[in-house]
C-alpha positions in Angstrom: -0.3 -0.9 -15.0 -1.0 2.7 -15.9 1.9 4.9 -18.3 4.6 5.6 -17.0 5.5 0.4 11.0 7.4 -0.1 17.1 5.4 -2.9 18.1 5.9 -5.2 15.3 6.7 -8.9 14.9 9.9 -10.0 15.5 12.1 -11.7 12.2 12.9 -15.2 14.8 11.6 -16.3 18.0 15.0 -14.7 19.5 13.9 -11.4 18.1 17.6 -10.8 15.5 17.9 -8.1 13.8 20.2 -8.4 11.0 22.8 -5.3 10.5 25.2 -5.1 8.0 27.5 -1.7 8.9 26.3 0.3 11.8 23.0 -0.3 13.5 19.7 1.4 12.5 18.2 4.0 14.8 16.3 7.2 14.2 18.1 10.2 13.0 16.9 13.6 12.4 18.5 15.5 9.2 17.8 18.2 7.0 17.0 17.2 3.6 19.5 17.8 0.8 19.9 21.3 -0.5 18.2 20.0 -4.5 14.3 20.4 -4.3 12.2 16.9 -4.6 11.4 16.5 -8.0 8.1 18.0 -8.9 5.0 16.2 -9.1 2.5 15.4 -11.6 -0.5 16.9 -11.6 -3.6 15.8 -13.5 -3.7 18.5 -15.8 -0.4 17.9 -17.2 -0.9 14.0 -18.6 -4.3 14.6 -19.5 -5.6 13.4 -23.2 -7.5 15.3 -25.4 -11.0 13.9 -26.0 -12.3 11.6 -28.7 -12.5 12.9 -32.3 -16.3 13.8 -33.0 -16.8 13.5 -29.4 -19.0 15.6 -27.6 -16.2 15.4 -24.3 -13.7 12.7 -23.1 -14.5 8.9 -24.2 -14.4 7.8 -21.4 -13.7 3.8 -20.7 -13.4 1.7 -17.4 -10.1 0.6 -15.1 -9.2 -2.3 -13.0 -7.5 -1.4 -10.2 -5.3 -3.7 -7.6 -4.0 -3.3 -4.4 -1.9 -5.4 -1.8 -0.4 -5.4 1.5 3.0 -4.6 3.9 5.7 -4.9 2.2 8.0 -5.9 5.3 11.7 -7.3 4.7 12.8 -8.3 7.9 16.0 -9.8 8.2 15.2 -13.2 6.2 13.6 -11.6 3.7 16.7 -9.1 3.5 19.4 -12.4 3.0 16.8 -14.2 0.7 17.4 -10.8 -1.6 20.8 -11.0 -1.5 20.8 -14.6 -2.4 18.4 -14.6 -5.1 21.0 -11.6 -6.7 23.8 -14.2 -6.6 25.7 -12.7 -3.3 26.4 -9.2 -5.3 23.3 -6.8 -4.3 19.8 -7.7 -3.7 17.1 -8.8 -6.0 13.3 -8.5 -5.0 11.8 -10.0 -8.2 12.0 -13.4 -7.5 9.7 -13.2 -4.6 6.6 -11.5 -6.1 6.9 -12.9 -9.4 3.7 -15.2 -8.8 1.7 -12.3 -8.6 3.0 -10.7 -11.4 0.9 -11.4 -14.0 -2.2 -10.4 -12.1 -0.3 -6.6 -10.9 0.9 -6.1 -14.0 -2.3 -7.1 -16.1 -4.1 -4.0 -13.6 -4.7 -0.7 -15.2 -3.4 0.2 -11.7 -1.1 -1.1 -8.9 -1.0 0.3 -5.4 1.4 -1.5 -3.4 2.0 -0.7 0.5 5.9 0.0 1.3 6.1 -0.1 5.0 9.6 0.6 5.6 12.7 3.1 4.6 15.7 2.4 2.9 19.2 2.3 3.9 22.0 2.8 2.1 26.0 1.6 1.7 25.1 -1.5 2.8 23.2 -0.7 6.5 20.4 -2.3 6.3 18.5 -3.8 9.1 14.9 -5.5 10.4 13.1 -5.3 13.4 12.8 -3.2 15.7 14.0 -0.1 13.4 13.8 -1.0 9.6 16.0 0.2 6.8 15.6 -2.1 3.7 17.7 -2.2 0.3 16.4 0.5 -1.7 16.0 -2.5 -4.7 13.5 -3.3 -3.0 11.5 -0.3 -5.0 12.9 -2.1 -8.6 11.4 -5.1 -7.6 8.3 -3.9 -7.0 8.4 -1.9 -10.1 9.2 -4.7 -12.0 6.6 -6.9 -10.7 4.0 -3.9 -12.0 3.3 -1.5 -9.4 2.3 2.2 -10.3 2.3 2.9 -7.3 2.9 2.9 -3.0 1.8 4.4 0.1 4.7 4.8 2.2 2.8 6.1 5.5 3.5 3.7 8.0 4.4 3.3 11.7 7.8 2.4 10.3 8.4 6.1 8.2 10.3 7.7 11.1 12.6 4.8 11.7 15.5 6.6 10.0 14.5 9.7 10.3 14.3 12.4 7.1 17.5 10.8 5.5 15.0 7.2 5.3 12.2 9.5 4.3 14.5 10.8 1.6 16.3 7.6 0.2 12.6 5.9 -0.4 11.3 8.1 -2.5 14.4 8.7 -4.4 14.6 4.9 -4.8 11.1 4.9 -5.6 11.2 8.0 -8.3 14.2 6.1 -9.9 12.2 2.8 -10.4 9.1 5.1 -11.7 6.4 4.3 -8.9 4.8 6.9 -7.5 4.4 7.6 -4.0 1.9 8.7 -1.2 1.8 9.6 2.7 5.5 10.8 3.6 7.1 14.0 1.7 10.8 15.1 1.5 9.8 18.8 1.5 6.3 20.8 2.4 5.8 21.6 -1.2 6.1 17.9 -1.9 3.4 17.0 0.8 0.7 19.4 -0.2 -1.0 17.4 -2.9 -1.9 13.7 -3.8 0.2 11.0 -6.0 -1.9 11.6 -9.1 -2.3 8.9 -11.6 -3.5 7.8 -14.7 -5.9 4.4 -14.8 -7.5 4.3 -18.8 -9.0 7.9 -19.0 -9.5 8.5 -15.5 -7.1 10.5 -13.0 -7.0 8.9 -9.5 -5.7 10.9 -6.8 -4.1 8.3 -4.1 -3.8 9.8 -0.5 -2.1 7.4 2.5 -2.1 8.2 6.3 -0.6 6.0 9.5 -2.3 6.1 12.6 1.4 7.0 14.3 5.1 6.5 14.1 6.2 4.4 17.1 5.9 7.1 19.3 8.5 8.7 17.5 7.6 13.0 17.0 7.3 14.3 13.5 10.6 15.8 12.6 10.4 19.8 14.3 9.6 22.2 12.0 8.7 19.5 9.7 5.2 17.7 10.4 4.8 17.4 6.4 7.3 14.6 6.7 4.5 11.8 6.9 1.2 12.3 6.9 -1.1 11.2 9.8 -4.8 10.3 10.0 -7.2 12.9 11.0 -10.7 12.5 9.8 -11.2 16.3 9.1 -7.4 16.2 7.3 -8.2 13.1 5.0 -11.7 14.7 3.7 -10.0 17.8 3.4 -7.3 16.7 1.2 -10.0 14.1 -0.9 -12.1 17.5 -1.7 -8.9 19.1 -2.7 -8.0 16.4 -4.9 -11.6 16.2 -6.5 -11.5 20.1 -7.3 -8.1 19.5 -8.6 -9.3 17.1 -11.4 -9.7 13.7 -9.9 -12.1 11.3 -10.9 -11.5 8.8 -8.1 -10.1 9.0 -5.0 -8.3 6.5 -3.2 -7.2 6.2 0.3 -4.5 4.0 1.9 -4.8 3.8 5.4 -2.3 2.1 8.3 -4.4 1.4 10.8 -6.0 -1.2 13.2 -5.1 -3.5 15.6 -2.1 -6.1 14.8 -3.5 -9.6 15.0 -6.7 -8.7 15.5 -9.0 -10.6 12.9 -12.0 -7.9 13.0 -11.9 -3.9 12.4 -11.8 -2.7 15.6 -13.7 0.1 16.8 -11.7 3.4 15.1 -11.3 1.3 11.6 -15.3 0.9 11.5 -15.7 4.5 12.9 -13.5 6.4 10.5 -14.7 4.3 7.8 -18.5 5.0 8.4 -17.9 8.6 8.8 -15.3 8.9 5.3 -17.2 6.8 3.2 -20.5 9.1 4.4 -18.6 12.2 3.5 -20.0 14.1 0.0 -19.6 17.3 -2.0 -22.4 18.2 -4.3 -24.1 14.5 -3.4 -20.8 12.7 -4.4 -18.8 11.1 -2.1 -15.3 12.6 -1.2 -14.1 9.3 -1.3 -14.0 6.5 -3.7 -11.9 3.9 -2.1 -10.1 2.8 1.2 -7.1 0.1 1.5 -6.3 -0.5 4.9 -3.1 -2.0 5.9 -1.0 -2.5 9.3 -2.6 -5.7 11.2 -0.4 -8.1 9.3 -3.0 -10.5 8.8 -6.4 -9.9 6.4 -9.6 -8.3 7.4 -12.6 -8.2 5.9 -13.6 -6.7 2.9 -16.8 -4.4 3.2 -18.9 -2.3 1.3 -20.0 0.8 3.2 -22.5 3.8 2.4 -21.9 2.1 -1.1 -17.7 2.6 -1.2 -15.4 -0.3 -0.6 -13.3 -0.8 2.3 -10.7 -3.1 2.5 -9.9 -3.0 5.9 -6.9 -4.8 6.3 -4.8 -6.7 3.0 -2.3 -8.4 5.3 1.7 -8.8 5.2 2.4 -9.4 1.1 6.5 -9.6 2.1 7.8 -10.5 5.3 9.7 -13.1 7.1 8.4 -15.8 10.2 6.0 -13.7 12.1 5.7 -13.8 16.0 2.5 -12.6 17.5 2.5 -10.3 20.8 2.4 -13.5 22.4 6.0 -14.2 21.1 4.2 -17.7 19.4 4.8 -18.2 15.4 1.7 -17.1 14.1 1.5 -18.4 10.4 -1.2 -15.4 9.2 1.5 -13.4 9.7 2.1 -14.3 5.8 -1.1 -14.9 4.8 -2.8 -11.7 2.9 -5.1 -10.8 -0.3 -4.7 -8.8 -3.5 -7.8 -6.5 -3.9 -9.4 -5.9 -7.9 -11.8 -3.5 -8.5 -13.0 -2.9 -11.9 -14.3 0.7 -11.9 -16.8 1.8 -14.8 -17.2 5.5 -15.7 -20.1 7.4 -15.0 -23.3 7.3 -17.1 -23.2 11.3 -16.9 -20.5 14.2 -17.1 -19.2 14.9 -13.3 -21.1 11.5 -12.1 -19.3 8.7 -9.7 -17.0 6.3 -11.2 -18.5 3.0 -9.5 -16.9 -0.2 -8.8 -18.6 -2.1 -11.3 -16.5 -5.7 -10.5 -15.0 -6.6 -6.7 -12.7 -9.2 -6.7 -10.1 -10.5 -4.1 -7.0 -13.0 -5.0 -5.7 -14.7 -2.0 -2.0 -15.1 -1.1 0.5 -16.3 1.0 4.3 -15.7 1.4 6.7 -19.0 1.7 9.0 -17.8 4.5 11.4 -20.6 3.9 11.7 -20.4 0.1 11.0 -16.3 0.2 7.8 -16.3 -2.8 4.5 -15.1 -2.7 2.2 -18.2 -3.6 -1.0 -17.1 -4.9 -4.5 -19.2 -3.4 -7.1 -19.1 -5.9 -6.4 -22.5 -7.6 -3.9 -24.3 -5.4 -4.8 -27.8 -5.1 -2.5 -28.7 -2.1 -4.3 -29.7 0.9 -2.3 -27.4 3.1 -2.8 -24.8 1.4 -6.3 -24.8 0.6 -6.9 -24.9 4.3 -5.1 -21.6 4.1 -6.9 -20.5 1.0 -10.4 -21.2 2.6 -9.3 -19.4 6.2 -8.7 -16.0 4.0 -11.6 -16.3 2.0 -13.7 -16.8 5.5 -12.1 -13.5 7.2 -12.4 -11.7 3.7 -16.3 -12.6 3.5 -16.6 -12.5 7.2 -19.0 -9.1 7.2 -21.1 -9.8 4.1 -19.3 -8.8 1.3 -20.1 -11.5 -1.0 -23.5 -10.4 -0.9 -22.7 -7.0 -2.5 -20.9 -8.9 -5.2 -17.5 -9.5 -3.5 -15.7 -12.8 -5.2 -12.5 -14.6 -5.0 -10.6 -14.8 -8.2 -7.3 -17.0 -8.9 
């Protein structure tokens, strides 16, 4: 680790919601009078170079990524069980993959809903999760979150507000919703070894609910002439690599569909100078994995799957167990072999997972020797492979 979404799938086949004080909806406030606290920009964490070197050493990164984190209402009580009835505790059900995010130089995580507060929290339709949600993600290693999602207008600015506060108090840094204009006009910036990554995240809409008025900085949306905008800004700002999180796709749909492969051709062809705008994307929003891909020679990972949720029900209203089933992305990124050159993904790596919805753990793939779950194992590694990544080096890892 460096320094330091409303069609969704319902919780049980009856569709609860659980609510503990009044009932979730959508409400529109101004944020509080204090301004968010500032961010980091790359200039200010920045080392000075090597001793008797002619600039920066410069030395390589691993990188990791994952997918939704979604408590619905199980996943809410499973909390507040594992915390012995007094709060919630979110550790217990990523610690399997904690020795892999917290091993990374670098963990993005993907938080797709808002906190509540005073005890209101709630799951499908309109989420607003326990704000310890963000210390168990920080404990488990995470750097970092996008927080663009379908699911960032559910409670309005106030939701908007209370994640990143939560998420500022547990040190992980944040990307694709803002609690004031100054605070959306530049990227998370981070630190992986000597490099500064800029992270950027976008949804492809809020449940058709409008961007507060006056305030369409509150989450950021994807536009392909926005997102290369914003990539170039972050590269003449300092950063080396630039990542992308993006919410998109169809839910339950296997394959990219048609705007995933689109935008992807056209962001992954975009270059200043001969260098591409962009180094990386992480796609999340179809709760199930997609295919890795490698395209005008930058990664996409089109879809990670749900990392945290409970029994998922398909638009079909059947139980549809890949609903749980997701990968961890690893990218080992070496420096370039000239001043101002492309950091390149020098190793691609995916670890497959899948979360127990009875017992509430993540259960990594990679060695399991259960026949069950191999089957499950094999059936991610299939759709992860599925358009030919392996043969530019893609390979599962435990």
């Amino acid at each position: 680790m460096t320094q330091r979404t409303r069609r969704m799938c319902r919780d049980t086949a009856a569709g609860a919601v659980l609510l503990i004080g009044t009932a979730g909806g959508c409400t529109v406030a101004d944020p509080p009078s204090d301004p968010a606290p500032p961010r980091r920009t790359p200039q200010q964490h920045l080392v000075p170079p090597a001793a008797g070197a002619g600039g920066r050493a410069e030395h390589g990164f691993t990188l990791v990524a994952s997918g939704d984190v979604l408590p619905h209402a199980s996943v809410i009580r499973r909390a507040h069980t594992d915390a012995g009835g007094t709060g919630h505790d979110f550790r217990p059900m990523l610690a399997a993959v904690r020795p892999v995010v917290a091993k990374a130089d670098l963990a993005i995580c993907h938080m797709e809903t808002v906190y509540g507060a005073d005890g209101h929290y709630s799951g499908y339709p309109m989420f607003k999760s326990p704000p310890e949600v963000a210390e168990g993600l920080a404990e488990t290693g995470y750097d970092a979150c996008s927080t663009a999602s379908n699911h960032t207008l559910d409670d309005g600015i106030d939701g908007i507000r209370r994640t990143l506060d939560a998420l500022d108090a547990a040190g992980v840094e944040h990307a694709g919703s803002a609690r004031t204009a100054a605070e959306a006009k530049g990227p998370a910036w981070l630190r992986a070894g000597t490099a500064e990554v800029a992270h950027l995240a976008y949804t492809y809409g809020t449940n058709g609910i409008p961007r507060p008025a006056g305030k369409p900085w509150a989450v950021d949306l994807i536009d392909r002439g926005t997102i290369v905008a914003d990539a170039r800004a972050a590269r003449r700002a300092g950063a080396d690599v630039v990542v992308v999180s993006l919410h998109w796709g169809t839910e339950w749909q296997d394959a990219p569909d048609r705007r995933q492969l689109s935008l992807g051709r056209q962001l992954t062809a975009s270059k200043t100078g001969g260098r591409p705008d962009v180094d990386l994307i992480l796609g999340t929003h179809a709760h199930i994995p997609q295919a890795y891909e490698k395209v005008n020679g930058t990664w996409i990972v089109y879809g990670m799957g749900d990392q945290v949720a409970g029994h998922m029900y398909n638009h079909g209203g059947a139980h549809d167990p890949r609903g749980n089933q997701s990968s961890i992305a690893r990218f080992t990124f070496a420096p370039p072999a000239r001043p101002g050159g492309r950091w390149t993904v020098a190793k691609a790596e995916f670890i497959p997972q899948w979360f127990d919805p009875d017992t509430g753990r993540v259960v990594r793939l990679g060695a399991t020797t259960d026949p069950g779950l191999a089957d499950v194992r094999d059936r991610i590694r299939r759709i992860v492979l599925s358009r030919g990544a392996a043969e530019d080096g893609l390979v599962m890892a435990e």
